[in-house]
C-alpha positions as CSV (number, residue, x, y, z in Angstrom):
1,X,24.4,99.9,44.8
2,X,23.6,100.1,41.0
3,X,20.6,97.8,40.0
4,X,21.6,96.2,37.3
5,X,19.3,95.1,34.3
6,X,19.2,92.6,31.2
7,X,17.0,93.2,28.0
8,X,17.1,90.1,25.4
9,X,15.9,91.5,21.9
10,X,16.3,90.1,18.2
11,X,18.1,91.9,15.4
12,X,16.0,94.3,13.5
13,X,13.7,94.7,16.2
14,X,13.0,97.9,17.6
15,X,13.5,98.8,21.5
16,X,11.6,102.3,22.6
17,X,12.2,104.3,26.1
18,X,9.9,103.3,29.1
19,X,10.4,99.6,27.6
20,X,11.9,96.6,29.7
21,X,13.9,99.6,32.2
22,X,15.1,101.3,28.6
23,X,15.5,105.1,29.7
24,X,15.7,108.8,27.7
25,X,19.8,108.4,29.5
26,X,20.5,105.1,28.4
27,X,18.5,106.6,24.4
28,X,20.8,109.7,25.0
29,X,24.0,107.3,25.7
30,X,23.7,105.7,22.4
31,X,22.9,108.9,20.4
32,X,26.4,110.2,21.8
33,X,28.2,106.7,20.9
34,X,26.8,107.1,17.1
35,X,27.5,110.5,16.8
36,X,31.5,109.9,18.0
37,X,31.9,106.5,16.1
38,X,30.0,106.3,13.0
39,X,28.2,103.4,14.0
40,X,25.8,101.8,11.9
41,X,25.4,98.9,14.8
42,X,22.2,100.7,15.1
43,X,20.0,103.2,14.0
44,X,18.4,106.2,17.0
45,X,14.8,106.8,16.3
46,X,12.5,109.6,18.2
47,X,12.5,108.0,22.3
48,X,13.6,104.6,20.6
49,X,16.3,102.3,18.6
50,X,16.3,100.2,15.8
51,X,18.9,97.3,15.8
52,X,20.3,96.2,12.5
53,X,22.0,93.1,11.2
54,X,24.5,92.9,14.2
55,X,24.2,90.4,16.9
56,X,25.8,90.3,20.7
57,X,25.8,92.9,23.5
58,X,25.8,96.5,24.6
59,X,26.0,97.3,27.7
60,X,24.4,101.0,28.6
61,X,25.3,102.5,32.1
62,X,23.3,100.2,34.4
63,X,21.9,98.4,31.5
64,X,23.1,95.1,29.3
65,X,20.9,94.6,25.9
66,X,21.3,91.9,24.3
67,X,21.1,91.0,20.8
68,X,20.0,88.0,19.2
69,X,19.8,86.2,16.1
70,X,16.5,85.9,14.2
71,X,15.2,83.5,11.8
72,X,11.9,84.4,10.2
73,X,9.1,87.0,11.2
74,X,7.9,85.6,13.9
75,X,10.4,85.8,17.3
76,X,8.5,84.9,20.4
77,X,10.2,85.3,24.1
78,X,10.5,81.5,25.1
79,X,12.7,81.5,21.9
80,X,15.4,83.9,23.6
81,X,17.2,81.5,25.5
82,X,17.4,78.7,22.6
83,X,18.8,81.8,20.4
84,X,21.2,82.5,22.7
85,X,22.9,79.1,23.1
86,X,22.8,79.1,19.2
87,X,24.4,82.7,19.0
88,X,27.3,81.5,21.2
89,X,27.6,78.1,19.7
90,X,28.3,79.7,16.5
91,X,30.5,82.1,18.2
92,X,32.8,79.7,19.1
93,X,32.8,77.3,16.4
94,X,34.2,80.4,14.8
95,X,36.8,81.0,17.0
96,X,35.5,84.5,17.9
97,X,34.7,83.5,21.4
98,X,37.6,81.4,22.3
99,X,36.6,78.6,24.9
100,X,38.3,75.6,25.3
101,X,37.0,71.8,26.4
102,X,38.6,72.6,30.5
103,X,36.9,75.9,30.3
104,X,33.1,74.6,29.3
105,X,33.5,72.5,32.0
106,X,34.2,75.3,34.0
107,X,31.7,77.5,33.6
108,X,29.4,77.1,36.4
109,X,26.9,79.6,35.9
110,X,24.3,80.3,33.4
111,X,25.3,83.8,32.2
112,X,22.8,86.7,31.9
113,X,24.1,87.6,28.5
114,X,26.8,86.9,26.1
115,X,29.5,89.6,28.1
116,X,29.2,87.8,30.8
117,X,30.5,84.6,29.6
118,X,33.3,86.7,27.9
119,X,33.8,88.0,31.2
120,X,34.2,84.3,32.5
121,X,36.3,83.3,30.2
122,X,39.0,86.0,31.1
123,X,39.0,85.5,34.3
124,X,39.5,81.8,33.9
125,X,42.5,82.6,31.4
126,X,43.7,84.8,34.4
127,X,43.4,82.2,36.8
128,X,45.6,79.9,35.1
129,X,48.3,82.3,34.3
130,X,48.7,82.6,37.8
131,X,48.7,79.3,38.8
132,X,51.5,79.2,36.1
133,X,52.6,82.0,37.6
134,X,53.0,85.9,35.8
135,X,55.5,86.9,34.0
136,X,58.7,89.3,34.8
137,X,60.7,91.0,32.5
138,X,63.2,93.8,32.8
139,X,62.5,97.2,33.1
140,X,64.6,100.7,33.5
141,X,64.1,102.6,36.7
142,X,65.0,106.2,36.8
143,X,66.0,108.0,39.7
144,X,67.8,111.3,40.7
145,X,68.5,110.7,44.2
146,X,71.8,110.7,46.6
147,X,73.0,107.1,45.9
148,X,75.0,105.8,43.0
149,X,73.0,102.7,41.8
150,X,73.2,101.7,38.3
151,X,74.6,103.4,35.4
152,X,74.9,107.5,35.6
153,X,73.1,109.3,32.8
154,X,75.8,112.3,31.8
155,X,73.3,114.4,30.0
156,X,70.6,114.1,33.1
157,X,73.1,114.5,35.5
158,X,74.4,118.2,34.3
159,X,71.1,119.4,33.5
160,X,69.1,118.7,36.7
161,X,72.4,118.3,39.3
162,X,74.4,121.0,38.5
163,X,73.9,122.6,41.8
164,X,73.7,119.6,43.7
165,X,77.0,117.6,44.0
166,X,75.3,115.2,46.1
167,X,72.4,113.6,43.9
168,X,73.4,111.1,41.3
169,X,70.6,110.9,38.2
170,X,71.0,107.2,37.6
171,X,69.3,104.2,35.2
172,X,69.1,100.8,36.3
173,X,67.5,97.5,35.2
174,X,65.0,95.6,37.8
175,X,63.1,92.4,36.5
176,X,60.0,91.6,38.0
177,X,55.9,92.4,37.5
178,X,55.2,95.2,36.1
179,X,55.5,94.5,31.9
180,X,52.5,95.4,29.7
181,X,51.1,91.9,29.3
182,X,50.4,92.1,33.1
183,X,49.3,96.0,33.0
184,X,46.9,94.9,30.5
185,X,45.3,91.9,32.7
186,X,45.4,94.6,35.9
187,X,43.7,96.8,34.1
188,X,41.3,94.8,32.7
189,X,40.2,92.6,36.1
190,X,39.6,96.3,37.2
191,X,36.9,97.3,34.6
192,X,35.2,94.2,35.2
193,X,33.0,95.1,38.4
194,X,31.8,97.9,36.7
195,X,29.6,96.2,33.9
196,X,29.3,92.7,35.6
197,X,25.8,91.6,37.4
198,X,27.0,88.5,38.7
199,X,28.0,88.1,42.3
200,X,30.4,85.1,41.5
201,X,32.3,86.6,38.8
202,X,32.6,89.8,41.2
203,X,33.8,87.3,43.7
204,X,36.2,85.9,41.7
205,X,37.9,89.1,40.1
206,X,38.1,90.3,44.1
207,X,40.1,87.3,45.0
208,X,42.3,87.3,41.6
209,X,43.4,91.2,42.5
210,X,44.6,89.6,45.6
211,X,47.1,87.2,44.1
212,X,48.3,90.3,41.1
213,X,50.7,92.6,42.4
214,X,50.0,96.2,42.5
215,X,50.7,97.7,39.2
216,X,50.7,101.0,38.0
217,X,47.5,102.3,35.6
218,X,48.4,102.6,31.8
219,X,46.4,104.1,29.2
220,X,45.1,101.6,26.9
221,X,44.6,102.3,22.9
222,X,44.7,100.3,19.5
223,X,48.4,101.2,19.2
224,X,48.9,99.3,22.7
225,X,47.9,95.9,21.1
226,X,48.9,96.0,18.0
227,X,52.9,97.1,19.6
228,X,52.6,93.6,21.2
229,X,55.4,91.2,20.8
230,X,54.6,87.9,21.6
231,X,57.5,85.2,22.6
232,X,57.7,81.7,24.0
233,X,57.1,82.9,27.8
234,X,54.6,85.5,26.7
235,X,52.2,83.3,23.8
236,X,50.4,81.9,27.0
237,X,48.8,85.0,27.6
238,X,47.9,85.6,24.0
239,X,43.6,84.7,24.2
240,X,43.5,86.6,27.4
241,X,44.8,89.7,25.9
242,X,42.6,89.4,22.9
243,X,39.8,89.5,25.2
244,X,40.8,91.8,27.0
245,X,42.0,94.0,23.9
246,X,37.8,93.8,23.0
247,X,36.4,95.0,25.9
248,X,38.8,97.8,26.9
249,X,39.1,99.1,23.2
250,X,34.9,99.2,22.5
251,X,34.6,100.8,26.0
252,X,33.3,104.2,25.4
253,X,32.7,106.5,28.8
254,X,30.1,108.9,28.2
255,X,31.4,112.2,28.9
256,X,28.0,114.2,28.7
257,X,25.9,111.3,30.7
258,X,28.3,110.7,33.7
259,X,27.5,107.1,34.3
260,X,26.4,105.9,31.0
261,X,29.1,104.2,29.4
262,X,28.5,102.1,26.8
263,X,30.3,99.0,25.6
264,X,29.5,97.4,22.2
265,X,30.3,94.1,21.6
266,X,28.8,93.5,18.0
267,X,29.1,91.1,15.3
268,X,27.6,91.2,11.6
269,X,25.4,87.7,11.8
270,X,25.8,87.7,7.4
271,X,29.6,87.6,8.1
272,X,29.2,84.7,11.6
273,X,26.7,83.0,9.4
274,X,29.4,82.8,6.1
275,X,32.2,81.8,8.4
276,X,29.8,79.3,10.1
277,X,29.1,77.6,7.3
278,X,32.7,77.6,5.7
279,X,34.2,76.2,9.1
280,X,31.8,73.3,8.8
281,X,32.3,72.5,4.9
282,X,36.2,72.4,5.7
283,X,35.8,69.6,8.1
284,X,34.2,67.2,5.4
285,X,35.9,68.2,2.6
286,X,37.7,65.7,0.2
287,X,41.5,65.9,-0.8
288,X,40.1,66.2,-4.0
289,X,39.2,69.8,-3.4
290,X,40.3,73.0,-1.8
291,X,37.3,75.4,-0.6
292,X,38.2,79.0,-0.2
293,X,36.9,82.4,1.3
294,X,38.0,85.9,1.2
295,X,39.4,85.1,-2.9
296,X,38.6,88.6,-3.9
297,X,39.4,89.5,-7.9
298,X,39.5,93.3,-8.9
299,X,35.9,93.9,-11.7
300,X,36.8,97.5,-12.2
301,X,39.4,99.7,-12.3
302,X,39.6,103.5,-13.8
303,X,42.5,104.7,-15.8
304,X,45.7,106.1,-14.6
305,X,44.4,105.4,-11.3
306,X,45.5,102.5,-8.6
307,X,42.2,102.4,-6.9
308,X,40.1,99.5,-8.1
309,X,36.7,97.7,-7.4
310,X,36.7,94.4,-5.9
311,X,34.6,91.3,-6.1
312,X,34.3,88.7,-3.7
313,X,32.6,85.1,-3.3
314,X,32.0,83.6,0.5
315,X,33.1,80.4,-0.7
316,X,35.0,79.0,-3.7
317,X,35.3,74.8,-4.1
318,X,37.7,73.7,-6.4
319,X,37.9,70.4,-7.8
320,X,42.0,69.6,-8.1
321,X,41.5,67.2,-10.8
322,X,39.4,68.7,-13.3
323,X,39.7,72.6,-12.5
324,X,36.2,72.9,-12.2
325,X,34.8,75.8,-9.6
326,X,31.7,75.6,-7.6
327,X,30.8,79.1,-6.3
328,X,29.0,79.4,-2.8
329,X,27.4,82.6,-1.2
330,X,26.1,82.8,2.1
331,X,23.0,84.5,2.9
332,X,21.5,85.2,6.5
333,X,17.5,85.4,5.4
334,X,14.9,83.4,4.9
335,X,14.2,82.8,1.4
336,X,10.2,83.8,0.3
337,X,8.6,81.6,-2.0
338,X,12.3,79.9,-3.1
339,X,12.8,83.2,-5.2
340,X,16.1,84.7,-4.4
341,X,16.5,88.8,-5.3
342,X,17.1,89.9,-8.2
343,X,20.6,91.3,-6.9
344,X,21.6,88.1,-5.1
345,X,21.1,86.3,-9.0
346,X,22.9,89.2,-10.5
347,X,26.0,88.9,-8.1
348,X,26.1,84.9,-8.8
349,X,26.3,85.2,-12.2
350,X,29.3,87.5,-12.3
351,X,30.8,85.5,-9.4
352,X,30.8,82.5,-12.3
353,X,32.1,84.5,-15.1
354,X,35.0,85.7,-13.5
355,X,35.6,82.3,-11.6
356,X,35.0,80.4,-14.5
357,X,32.1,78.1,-12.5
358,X,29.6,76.5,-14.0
359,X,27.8,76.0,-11.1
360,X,26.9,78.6,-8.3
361,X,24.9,78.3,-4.9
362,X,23.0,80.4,-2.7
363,X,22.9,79.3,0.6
364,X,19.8,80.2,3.3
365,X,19.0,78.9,6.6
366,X,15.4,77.3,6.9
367,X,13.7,77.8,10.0
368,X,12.3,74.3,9.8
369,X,14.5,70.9,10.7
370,X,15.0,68.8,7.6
371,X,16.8,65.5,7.7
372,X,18.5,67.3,4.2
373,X,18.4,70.3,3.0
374,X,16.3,71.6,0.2
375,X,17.6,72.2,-3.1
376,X,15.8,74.2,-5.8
377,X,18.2,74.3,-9.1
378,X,18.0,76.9,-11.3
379,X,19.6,78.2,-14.9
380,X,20.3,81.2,-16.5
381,X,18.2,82.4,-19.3
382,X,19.7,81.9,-22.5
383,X,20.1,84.5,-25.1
384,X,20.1,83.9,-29.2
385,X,24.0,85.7,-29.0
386,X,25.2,84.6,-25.7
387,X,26.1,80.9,-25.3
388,X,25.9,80.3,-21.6
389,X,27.6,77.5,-19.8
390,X,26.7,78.3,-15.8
391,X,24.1,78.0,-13.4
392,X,22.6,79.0,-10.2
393,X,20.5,76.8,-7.9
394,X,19.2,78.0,-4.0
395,X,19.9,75.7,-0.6
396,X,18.2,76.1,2.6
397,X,19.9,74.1,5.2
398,X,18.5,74.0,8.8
399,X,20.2,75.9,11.8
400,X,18.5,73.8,14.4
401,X,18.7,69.9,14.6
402,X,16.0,67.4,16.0
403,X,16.7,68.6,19.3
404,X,16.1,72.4,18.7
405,X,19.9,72.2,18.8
406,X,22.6,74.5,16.8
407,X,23.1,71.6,14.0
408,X,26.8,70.4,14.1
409,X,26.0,68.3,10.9
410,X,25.4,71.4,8.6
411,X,29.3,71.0,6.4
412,X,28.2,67.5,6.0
413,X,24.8,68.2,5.0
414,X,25.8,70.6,2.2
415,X,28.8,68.4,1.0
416,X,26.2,65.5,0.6
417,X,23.9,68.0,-1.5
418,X,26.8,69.6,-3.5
419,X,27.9,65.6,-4.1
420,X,24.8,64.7,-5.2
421,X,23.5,68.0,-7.3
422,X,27.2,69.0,-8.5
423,X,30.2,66.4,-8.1
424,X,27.9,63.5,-8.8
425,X,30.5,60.3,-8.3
426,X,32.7,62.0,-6.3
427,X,32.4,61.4,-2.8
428,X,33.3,63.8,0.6
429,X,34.7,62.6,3.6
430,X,35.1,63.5,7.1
């Protein structure tokens, strides 16, 4: 039986072999997955590994790391199951772990890492499906044998038959199981066991197989999801094959270490952090304004030449009734000394010129609990020739509430600085 094993780190920290069960085969395992992906999830150092700004999980062989988010210099080990909560709270606020209000309720178990309550929330997907029972859908069968059943393929017939009258190379339609939605569910329920530590979710996937017919193995790439057809008897299935779609498609098995597979289930915590934070200004926003990400404008382009450079804000609030912009940027670091970088400053003030804003804000967690967040203006130095009309200021909101808590008030704690520092009379609402 393979004795399985958990390591908690942070991101940035640094994990070396002989450390917490980490081995020279799992080090080797994650060599080979850098070298075949171009991963820069993490960097290899001589017997050790450096994480970078990606949070989540990889499981090595035998061996699940996972990787949390970090606030600060200091990250001590009672703090790894607070920062865990927090990771997947903000994990599914932004819809990149999907779980529903029936399903939180249904999670019985306190998961050793983040994969395994991905794991349980497949197999609770799965368990409903079958309660609502899987679907069939028609399907050709071939066969070349001595009945007439179906339709008689000319072409198949006079190559393969020609010497014997007596077989009949025919097509004919079936409907039940075996479809790729449930191939993909199979196949999936399969791989479980093999990376899961948890008794009761091995339990569980044992006694789903039961109730899934036997279905024939497929082999499973990017082209198989993205050839997906959804329709109104298939939809139902639509998270479960998302999920299912991550963990088959970032499993990689280690040719060169036998057992040592990896999985990486990674997410950049600058990019969760910028769609945290625009998730929770959209639910206080005003009908007054419209607050956009993604809005990317091309800066540069050579000539005769359609490649061009791109800019791109986090966030862009604009006020309907005047036209005004307010320009937001996300940052996932703590702020020394309320002195953003130089580049950071640099980027804001372009992100105003071509927005035409008069206002831009940089926008940092704090590691401390503030009943508001603090907001340090700041203007752009004027020049003799250069009339400038903009400005920058920095706010650090808290990720943590009163109750050491992911804080479900941080859109309406920025709205009510932006009102206050920005929109003056104008007021948000919820």
């Amino acid at each position: 039986m393979i004795n399985n094993k958990t390591i908690q780190v942070f991101e940035h920290q640094q994990l070396f072999i002989d450390n917490q069960c980490f081995t020279k085969q799992h080090w080797e395992a994650l060599g080979w997955y850098i070298s075949k992906h171009n991963s820069d999830f993490f960097t290899l150092l001589p017997k050790g590994v450096k994480f970078n700004q990606y949070v989540g999980v990889i499981q090595v062989g035998n061996l699940t790391i996972e990787i949390l988010p970090k606030i600060g210099k200091v990250s001590r080990e009672n703090d790894k199951s607070l920062w865990q909560k927090v990771l997947i709270d903000m994990l599914r606020e932004c819809h990149w772990m999907q779980v529903y209000a029936h399903e939180k309720a249904s999670l019985r178990f306190k998961p050793n890492s983040i994969l395994e309550a991905y794991f349980e929330i497949f197999i609770n997907e799965c368990e409903k499906l079958i309660r609502q029972g899987l679907v069939k859908k028609y399907r050709a069968i071939i066969h070349n044998s001595t009945t007439l059943k179906g339709k008689l393929l000319f072409s198949h017939q006079v190559q393969q038959n020609s010497i014997h009258k007596e077989r009949f190379y025919t097509s004919h339609q079936i409907f039940d199981r075996e479809n790729i939605f449930n191939q993909i569910l199979f196949k999936t329920l399969k791989f479980i066991p093999e990376l899961s530590q948890s008794p009761y979710l091995k339990d569980k996937v044992s006694n789903l197989l039961l109730l899934f017919p036997e279905l024939s193995d497929i082999s499973i790439n990017i082209s198989t999801f993205e050839n997906l057809i959804y329709d109104r008897k298939t939809i139902r299935y639509k998270e479960a094959i998302e999920i299912a779609a991550m963990l088959l498609l970032n499993y990689r098995p280690d040719i060169i270490s036998g057992n040592n597979h990896v999985l990486a289930i990674l997410f950049d915590m600058n990019d969760l952090w910028e769609e945290y934070v625009f998730r929770q200004l959209s639910r206080y926003k005003s009908e007054n304004f419209l607050i956009r990400s993604q809005n990317s404008k091309t800066f540069w382009k050579p000539d005769n030449s359609r490649y061009s450079k791109k800019i791109r804000p986090d966030i862009v609030i604009h006020n309907k009734e005047t036209g005004e912009n307010v320009i937001l940027d996300t940052k996932w670091k703590i702020l020394e000394n309320n002195i953003p970088d130089d580049s950071d400053l640099k980027q804001m003030f372009i992100y105003n010129e071509y927005w035409n804003g008069k206002q831009a804000l940089l926008i940092y967690p704090n590691q401390s609990y503030t009943d508001e967040p603090v907001y340090v203006g700041g203007e752009f130095a004027k020049r003799e020739d250069v009339t400038l009309n903009h400005s920058c200021g920095i706010l650090k909101v808290p990720i943590l509430d009163k109750n050491n808590k992911l804080d479900s008030a941080i859109g309406k704690k920025i709205n009510s600085s932006l009102n206050k520092h920005f929109f003056n009379e104008i007021q948000y609402i919820r």
